[in-house]
Backbone bond lengths (Angstrom), bond angles and torsions (degrees), N, CA, C in turn:
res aa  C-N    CA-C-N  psi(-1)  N-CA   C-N-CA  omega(-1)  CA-C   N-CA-C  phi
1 X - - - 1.469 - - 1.530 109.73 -
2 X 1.541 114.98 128.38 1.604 99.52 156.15 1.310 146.94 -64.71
3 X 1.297 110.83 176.65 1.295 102.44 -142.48 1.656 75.79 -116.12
4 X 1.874 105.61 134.10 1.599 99.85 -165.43 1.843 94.53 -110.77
5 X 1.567 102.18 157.43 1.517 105.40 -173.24 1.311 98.41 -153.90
6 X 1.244 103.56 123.41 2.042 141.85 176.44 1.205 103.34 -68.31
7 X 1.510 125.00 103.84 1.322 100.73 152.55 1.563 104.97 -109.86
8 X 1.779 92.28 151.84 1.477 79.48 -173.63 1.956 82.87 -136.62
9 X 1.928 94.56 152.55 1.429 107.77 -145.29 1.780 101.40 -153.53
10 X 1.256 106.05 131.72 1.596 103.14 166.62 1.291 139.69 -14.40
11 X 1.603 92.96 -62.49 1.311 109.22 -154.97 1.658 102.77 -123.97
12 X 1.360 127.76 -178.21 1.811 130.10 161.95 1.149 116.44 -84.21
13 X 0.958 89.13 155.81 1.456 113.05 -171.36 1.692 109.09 -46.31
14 X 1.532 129.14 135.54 1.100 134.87 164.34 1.547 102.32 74.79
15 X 1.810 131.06 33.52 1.212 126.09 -155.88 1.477 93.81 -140.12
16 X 1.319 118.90 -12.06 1.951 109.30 171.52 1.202 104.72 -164.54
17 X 1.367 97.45 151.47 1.651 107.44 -155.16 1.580 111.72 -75.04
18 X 1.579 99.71 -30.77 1.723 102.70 153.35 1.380 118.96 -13.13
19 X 1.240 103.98 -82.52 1.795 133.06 -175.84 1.172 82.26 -63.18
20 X 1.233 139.71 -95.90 1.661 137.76 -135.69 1.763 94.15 -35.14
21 X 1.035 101.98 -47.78 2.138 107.04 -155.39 1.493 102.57 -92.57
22 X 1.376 117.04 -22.00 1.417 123.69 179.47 1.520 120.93 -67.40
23 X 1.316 94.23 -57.76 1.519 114.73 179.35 1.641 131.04 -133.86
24 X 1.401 100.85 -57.14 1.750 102.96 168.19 1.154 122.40 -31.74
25 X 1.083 126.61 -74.79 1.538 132.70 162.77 2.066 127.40 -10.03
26 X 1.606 94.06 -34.51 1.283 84.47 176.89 1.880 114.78 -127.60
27 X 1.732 85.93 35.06 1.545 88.51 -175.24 1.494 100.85 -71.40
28 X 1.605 108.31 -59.81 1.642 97.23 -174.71 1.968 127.61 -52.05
29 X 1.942 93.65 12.31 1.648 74.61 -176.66 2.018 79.54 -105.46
30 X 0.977 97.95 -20.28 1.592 98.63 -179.74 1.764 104.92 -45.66
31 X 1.219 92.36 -74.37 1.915 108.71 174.28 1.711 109.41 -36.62
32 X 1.354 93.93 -24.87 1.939 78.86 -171.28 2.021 89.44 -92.25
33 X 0.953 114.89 -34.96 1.594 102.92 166.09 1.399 142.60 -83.94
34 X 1.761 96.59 47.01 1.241 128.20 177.10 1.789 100.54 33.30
35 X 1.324 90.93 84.02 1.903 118.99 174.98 1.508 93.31 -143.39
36 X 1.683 105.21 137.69 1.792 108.43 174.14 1.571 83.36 -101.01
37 X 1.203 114.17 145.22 1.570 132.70 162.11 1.431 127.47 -120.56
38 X 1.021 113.58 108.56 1.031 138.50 144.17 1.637 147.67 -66.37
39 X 1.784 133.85 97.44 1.033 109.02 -150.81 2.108 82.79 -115.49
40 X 1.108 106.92 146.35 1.738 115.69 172.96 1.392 106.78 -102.67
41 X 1.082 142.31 70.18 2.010 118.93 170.89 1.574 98.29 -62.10
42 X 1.105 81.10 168.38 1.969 115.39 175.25 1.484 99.65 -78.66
43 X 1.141 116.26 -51.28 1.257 109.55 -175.46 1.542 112.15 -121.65
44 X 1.701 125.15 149.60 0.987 144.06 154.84 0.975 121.74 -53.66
45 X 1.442 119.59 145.52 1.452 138.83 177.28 1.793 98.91 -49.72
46 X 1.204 119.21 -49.94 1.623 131.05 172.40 1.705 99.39 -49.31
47 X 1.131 103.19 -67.96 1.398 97.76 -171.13 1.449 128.11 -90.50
48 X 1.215 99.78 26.78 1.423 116.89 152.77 1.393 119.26 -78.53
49 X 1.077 108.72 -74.49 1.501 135.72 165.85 1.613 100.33 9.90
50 X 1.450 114.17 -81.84 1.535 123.77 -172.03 1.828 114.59 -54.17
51 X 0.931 96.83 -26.86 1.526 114.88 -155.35 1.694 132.27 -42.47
52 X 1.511 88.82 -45.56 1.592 97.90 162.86 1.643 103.25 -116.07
53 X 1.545 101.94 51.09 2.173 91.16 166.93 1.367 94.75 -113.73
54 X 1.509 108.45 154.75 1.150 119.86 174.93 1.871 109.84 -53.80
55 X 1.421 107.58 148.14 1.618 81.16 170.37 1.347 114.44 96.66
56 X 1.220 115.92 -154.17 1.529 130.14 152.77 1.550 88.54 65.67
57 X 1.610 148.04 33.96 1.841 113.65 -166.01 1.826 97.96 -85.78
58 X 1.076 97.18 -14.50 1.624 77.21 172.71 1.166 133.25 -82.83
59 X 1.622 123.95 -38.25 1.132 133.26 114.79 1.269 118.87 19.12
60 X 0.936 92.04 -104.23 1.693 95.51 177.21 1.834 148.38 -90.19
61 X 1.810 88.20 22.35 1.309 111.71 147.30 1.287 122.04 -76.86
62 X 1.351 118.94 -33.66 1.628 142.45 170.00 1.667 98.13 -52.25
63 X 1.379 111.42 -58.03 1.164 95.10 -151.69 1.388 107.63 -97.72
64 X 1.557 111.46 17.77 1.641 123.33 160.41 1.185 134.27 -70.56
65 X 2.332 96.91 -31.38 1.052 110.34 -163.87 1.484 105.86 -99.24
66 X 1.300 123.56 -23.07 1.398 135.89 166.37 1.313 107.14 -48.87
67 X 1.367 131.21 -57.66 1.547 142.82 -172.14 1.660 103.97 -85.20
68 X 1.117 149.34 -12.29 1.063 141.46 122.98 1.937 122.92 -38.08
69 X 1.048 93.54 -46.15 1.527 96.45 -179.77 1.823 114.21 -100.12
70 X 1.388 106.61 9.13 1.528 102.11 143.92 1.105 106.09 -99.75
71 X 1.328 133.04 -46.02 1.879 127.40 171.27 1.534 91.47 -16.20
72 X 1.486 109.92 -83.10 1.279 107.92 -155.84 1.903 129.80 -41.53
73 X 1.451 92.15 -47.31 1.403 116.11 178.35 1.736 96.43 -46.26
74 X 1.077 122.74 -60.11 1.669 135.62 176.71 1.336 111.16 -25.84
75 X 1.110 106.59 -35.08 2.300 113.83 -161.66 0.921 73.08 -88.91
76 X 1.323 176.06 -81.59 1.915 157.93 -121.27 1.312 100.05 -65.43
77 X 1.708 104.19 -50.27 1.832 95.29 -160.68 1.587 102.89 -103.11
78 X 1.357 121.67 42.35 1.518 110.18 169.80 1.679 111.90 -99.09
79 X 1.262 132.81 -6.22 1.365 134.00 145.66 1.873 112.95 -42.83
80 X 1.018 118.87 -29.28 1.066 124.54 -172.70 1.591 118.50 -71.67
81 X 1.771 122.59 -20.06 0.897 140.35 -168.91 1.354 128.57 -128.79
82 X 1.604 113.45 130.92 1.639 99.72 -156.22 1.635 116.45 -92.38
83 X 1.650 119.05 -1.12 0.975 141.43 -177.41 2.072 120.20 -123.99
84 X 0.902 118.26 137.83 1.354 116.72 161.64 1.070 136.41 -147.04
85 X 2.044 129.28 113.20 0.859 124.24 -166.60 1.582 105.95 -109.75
86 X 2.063 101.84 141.83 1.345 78.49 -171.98 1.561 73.77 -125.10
87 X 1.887 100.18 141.86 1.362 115.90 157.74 1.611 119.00 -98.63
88 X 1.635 119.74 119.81 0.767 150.16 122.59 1.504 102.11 126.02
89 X 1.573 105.21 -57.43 1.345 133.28 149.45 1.572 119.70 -174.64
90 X 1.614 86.72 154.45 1.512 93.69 175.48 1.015 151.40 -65.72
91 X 1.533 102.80 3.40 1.645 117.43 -177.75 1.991 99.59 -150.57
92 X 1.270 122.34 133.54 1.391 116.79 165.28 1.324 127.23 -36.12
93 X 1.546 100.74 -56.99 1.659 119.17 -175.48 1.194 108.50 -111.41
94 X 1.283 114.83 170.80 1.289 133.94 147.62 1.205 97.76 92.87
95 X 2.021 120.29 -177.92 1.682 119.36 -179.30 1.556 99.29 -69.18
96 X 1.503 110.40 -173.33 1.655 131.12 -150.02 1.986 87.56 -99.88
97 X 1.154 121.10 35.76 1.665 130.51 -174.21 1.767 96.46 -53.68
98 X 1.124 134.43 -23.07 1.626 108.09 -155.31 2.373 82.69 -109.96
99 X 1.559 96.09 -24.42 1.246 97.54 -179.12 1.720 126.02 -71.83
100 X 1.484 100.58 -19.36 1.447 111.61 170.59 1.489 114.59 -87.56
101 X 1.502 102.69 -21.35 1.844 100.54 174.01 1.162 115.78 -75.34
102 X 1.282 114.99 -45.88 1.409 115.51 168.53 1.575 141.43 -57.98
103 X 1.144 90.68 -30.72 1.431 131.88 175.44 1.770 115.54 -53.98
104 X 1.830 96.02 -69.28 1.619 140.45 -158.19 1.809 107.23 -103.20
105 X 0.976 103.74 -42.56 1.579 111.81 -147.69 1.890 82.83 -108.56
106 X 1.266 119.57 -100.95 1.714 116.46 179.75 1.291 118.13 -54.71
107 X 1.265 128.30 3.45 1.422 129.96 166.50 1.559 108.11 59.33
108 X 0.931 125.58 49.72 1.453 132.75 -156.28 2.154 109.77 -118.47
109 X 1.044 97.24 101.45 1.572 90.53 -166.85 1.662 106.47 -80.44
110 X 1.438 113.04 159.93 1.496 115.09 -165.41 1.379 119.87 -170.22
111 X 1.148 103.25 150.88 1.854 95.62 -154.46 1.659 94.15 -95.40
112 X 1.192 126.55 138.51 1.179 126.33 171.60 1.704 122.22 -104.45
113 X 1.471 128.42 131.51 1.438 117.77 -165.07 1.970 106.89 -126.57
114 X 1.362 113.81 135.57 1.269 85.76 178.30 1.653 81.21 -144.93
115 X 1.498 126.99 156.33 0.886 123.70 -175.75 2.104 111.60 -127.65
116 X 1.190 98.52 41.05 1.221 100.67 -172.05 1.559 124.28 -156.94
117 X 1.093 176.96 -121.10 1.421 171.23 168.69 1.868 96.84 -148.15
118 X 1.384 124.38 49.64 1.287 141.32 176.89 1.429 116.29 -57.21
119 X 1.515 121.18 -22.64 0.834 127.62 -164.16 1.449 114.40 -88.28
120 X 1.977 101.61 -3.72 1.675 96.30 167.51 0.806 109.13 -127.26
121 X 1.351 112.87 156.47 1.742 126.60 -172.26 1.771 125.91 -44.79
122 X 1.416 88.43 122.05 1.925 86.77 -175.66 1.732 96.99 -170.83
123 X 1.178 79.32 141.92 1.832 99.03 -157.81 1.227 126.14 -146.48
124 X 1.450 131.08 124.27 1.884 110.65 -175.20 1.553 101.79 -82.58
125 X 1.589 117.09 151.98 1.198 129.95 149.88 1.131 108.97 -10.11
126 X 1.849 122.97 -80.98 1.499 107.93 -168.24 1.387 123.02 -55.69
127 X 1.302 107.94 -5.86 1.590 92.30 -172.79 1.280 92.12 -125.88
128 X 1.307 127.95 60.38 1.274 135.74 176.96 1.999 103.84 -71.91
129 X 1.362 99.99 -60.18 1.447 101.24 176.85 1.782 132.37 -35.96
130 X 1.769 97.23 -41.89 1.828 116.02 167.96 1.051 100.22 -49.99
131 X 1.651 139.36 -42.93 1.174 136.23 -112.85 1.167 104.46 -70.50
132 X 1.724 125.59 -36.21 1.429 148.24 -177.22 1.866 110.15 -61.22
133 X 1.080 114.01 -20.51 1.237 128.06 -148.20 1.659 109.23 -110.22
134 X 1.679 96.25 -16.30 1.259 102.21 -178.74 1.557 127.10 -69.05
135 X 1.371 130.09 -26.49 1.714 142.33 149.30 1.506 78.61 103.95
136 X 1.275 138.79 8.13 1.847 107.81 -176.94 1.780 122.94 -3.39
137 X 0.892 95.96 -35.52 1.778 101.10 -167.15 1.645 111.12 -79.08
138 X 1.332 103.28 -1.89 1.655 120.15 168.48 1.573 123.63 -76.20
139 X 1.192 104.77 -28.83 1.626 107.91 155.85 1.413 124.89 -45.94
140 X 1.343 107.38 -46.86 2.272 106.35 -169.35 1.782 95.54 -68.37
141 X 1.651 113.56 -36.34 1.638 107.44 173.60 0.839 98.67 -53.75
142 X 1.564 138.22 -99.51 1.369 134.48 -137.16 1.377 109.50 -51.43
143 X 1.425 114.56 -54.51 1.462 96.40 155.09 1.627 142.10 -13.66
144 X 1.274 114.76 -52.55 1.496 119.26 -178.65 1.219 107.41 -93.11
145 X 1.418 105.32 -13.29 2.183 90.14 178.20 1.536 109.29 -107.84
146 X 1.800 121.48 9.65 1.196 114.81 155.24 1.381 133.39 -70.81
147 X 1.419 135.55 142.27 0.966 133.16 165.20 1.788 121.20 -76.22
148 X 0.667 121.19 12.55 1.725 141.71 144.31 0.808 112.95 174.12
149 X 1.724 133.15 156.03 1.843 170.05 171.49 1.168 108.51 -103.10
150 X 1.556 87.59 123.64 1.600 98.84 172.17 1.486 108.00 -121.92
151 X 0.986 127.03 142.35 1.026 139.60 -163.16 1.784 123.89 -131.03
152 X 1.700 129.52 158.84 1.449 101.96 179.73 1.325 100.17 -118.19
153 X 1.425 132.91 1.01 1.401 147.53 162.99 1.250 146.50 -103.35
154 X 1.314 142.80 134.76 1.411 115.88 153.52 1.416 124.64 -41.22
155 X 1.041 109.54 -59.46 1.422 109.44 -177.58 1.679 119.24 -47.19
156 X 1.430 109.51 -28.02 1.615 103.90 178.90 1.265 96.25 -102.01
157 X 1.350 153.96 -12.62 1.110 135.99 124.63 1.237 125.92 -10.13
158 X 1.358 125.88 -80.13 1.278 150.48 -128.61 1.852 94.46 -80.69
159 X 1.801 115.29 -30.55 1.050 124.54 166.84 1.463 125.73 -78.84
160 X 1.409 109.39 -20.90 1.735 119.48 -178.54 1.597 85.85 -94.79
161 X 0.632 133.25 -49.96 1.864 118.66 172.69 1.495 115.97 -32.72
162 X 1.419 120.53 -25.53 1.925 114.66 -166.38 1.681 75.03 -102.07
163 X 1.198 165.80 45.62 1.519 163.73 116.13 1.497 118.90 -102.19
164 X 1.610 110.71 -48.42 1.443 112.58 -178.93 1.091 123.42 -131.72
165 X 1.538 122.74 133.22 1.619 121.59 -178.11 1.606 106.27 -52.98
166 X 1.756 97.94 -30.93 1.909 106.93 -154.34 1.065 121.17 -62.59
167 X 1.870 144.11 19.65 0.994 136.80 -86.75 2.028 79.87 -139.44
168 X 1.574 114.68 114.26 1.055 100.99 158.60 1.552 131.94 -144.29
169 X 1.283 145.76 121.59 1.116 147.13 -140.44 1.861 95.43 -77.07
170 X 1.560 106.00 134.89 1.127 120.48 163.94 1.605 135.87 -126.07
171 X 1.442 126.03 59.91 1.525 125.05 -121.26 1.649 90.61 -51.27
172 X 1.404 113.09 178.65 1.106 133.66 144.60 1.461 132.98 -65.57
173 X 1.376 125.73 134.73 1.278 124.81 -171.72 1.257 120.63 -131.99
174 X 1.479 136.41 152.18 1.827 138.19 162.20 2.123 79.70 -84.29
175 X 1.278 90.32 -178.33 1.109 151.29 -161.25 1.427 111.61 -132.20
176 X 1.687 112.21 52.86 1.625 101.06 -179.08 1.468 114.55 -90.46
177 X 1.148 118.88 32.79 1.885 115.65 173.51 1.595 90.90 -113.99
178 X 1.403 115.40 -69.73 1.224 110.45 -147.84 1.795 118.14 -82.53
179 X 1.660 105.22 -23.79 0.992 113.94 171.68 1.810 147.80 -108.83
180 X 1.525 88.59 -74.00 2.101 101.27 149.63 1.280 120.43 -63.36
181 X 1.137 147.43 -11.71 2.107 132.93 142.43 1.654 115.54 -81.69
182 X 1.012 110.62 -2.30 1.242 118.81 160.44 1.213 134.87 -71.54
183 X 1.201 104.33 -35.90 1.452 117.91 170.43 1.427 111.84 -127.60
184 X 1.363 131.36 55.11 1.181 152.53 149.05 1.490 107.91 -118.97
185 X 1.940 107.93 134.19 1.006 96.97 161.07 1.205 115.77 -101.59
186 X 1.566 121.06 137.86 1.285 130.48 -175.34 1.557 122.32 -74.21
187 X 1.697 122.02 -12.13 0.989 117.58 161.74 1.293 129.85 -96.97
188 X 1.187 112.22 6.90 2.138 126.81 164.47 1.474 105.94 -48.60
189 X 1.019 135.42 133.89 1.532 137.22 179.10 1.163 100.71 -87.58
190 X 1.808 111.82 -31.09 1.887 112.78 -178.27 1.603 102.94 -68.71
191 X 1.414 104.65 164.28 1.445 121.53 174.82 1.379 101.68 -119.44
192 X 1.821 107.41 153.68 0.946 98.07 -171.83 1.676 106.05 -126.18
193 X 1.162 110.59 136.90 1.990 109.03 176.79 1.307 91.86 -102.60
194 X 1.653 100.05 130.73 1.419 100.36 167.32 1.333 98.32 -143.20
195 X 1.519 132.52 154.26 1.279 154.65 176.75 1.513 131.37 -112.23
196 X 1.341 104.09 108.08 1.788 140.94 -177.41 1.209 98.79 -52.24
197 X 1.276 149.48 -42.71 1.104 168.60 -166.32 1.904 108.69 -24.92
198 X 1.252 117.40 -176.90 1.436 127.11 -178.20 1.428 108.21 -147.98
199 X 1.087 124.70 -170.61 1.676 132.12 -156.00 1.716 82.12 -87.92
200 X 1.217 123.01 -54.16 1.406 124.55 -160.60 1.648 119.57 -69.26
201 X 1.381 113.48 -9.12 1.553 141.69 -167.62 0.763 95.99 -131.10
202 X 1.764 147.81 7.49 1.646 142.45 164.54 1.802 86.47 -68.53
203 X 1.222 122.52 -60.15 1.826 116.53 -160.93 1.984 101.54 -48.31
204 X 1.004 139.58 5.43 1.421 121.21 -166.24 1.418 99.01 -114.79
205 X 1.538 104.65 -18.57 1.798 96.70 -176.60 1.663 127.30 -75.75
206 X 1.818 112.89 0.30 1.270 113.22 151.35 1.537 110.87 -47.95
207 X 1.615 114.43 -57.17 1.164 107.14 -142.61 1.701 101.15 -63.08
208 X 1.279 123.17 2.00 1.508 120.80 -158.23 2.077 99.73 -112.76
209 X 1.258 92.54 18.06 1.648 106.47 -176.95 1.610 105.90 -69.41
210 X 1.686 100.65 -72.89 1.742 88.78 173.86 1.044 105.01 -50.04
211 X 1.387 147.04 -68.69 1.423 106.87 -149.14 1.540 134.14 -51.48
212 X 1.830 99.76 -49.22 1.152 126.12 175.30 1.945 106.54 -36.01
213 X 1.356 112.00 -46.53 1.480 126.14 -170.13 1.799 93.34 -66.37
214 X 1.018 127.60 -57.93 1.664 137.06 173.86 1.429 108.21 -33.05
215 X 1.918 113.99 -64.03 1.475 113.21 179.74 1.912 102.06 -75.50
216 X 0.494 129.94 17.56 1.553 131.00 -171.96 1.783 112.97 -106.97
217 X 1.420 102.02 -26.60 1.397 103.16 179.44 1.941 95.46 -105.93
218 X 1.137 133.47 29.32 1.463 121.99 -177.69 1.411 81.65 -139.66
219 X 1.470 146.65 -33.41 1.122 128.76 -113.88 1.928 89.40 -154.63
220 X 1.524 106.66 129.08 1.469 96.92 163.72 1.606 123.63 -77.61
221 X 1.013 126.75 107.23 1.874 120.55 -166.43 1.225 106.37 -107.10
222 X 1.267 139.30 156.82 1.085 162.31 167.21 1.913 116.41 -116.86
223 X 1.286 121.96 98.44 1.366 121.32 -170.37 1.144 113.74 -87.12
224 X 1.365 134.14 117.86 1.224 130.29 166.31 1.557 132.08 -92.13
């Protein structure tokens, strides 16, 4: 029988580059080494949708409380699975509640992965209001009640180390066979900069203007 594995993840499937480079990417080699996969986001493709628009708070109180109440539905069927990976966390807001049940309560060990310095405050405009709601300080837990950390840095290492011995670096990667040279054309003379980034990491790409302006006068670019 295979051996089945939860991942459970922010966002849907094919919706942040987190996930895309974190994990998605190597489900279909997972599946060919007889692994059932399973991925859970927090939120729905539906309740995505609203998420970074200005506005919308009712909206997307709705669609907090919906994905809260699949969280929940989730803790029934984790007997079912002999592995669990959780990316980043299991819920947007609020304390690490589905991570201590699993954790504390079903005794259920699980590898935890985060690929970014999450643990400090950073937030888009539209969701300025969540911003309070977010628990930052819920990272060093999950940390200590995983049964290993994965990590894509030293540096976020070096911080999951003062919580967990389990601590092991996994960089981040593209996909240049099967995916990104695929959709490059290789005979364009232009180059192209393009940015992985998210709504909440859109504010840092001023700071990357001079440079960008520097390669821009030597260099034909194409910005994506």
């Amino acid at each position: 029988m295979n051996k089945r594995v939860l991942f459970i993840a922010p966002y849907p499937f094919g919706q942040a580059p987190s996930q895309r480079f974190r994990f998605e990417q190597y489900v279909s080699i997972l599946e060919e080494n007889d692994l059932d996969i399973k991925i859970a986001p927090f939120l729905s493709e539906r309740d995505w949708a609203p998420l970074y628009k200005k506005g919308s708070f009712f909206r997307k109180g709705l669609s907090m409380l919906r994905s809260f109440i699949r969280r929940f539905y989730l803790l029934f069927s984790l007997y079912k699975f002999d592995f669990i990976f959780i990316h980043r966390e299991a819920s947007m807001i609020g304390p690490p509640v589905f991570e201590w049940i699993i954790a504390k309560v079903f005794r259920k060990k699980f590898i935890y992965d985060f690929d970014d310095a999450i643990w400090l405050p950073n937030y888009s405009q539209s969701n300025v209001r969540f911003h309070q709601l977010k628990a930052y300080w819920k990272i060093k837990k999950i940390i200590s009640w995983a049964d290993q950390v994965v990590v894509g840095n030293s540096y976020l290492k070096d911080y999951a180390l003062q919580f967990n011995p389990n601590v092991k670096i996994i960089p981040t990667t593209i996909d240049t066979i099967n995916v990104h040279n695929k959709c490059t054309n290789h005979d364009s003379k232009k180059i192209n900069i393009d940015w992985t980034g998210s709504h909440t990491t859109m504010g840092y790409l001023p700071y990357l203007s001079p440079v960008l302006k520097e390669l821009e006068k030597s260099l034909t670019l194409n910005f994506e």
